[in-house]
C-alpha positions in Angstrom: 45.1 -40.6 155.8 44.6 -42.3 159.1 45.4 -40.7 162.6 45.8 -42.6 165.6 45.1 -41.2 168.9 47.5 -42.2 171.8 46.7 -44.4 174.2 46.3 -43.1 177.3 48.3 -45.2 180.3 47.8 -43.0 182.9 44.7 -41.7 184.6 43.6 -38.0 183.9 41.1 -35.9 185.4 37.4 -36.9 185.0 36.4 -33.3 183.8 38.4 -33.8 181.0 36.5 -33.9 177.6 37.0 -34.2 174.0 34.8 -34.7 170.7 36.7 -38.4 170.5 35.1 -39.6 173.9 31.6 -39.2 172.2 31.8 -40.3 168.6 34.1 -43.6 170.0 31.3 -44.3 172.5 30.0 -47.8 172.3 32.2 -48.6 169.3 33.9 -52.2 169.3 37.5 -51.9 170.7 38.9 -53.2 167.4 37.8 -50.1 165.3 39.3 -47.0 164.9 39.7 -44.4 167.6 38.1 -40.9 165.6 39.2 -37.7 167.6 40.1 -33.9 166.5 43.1 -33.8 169.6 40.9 -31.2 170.9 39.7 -30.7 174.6 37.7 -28.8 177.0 36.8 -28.8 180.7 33.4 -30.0 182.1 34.0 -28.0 184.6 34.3 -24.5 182.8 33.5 -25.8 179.7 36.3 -23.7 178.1 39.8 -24.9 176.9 41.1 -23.7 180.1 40.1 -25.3 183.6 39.1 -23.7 187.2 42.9 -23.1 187.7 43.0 -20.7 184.3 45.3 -23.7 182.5 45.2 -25.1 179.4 43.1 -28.7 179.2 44.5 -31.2 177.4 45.6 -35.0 177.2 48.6 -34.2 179.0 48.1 -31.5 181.4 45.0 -32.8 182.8 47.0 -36.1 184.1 49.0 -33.8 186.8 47.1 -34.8 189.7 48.4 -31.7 191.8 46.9 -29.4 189.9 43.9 -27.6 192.2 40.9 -28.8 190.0 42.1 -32.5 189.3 39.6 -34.9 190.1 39.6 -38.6 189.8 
């Protein structure tokens, strides 16, 4: 069974990470995107950033939130 990650259009906050940003690292565009969907902040390094919300692919694009950085 294959899963395909989204593909992200907007920018998101560079503390964001995931396990996908490290496995996909330096692999050819045309193969497939590996991820688990899960993600953490660099910042606290929990699943909840400075501003005690949740990290993910979505919520870490809302660039007014407090710990947002580009």
């Amino acid at each position: 069974m294959t899963h395909e990650l989204p593909v992200l259009d907007s920018p998101r906050c560079r503390a964001l990470l995931s396990k996908g940003l490290y496995i996909n690292h330096g692999q050819p565009e045309d193969r497939q995107i590996v991820g688990d969907g899960n993600f953490w902040c660099g910042k606290t390094q929990r699943t909840y950033g400075p501003d005690d919300r949740l990290c993910d692919g979505d919520q870490c694009r809302i660039a007014s939130r407090s710990c947002y950085e580009d």
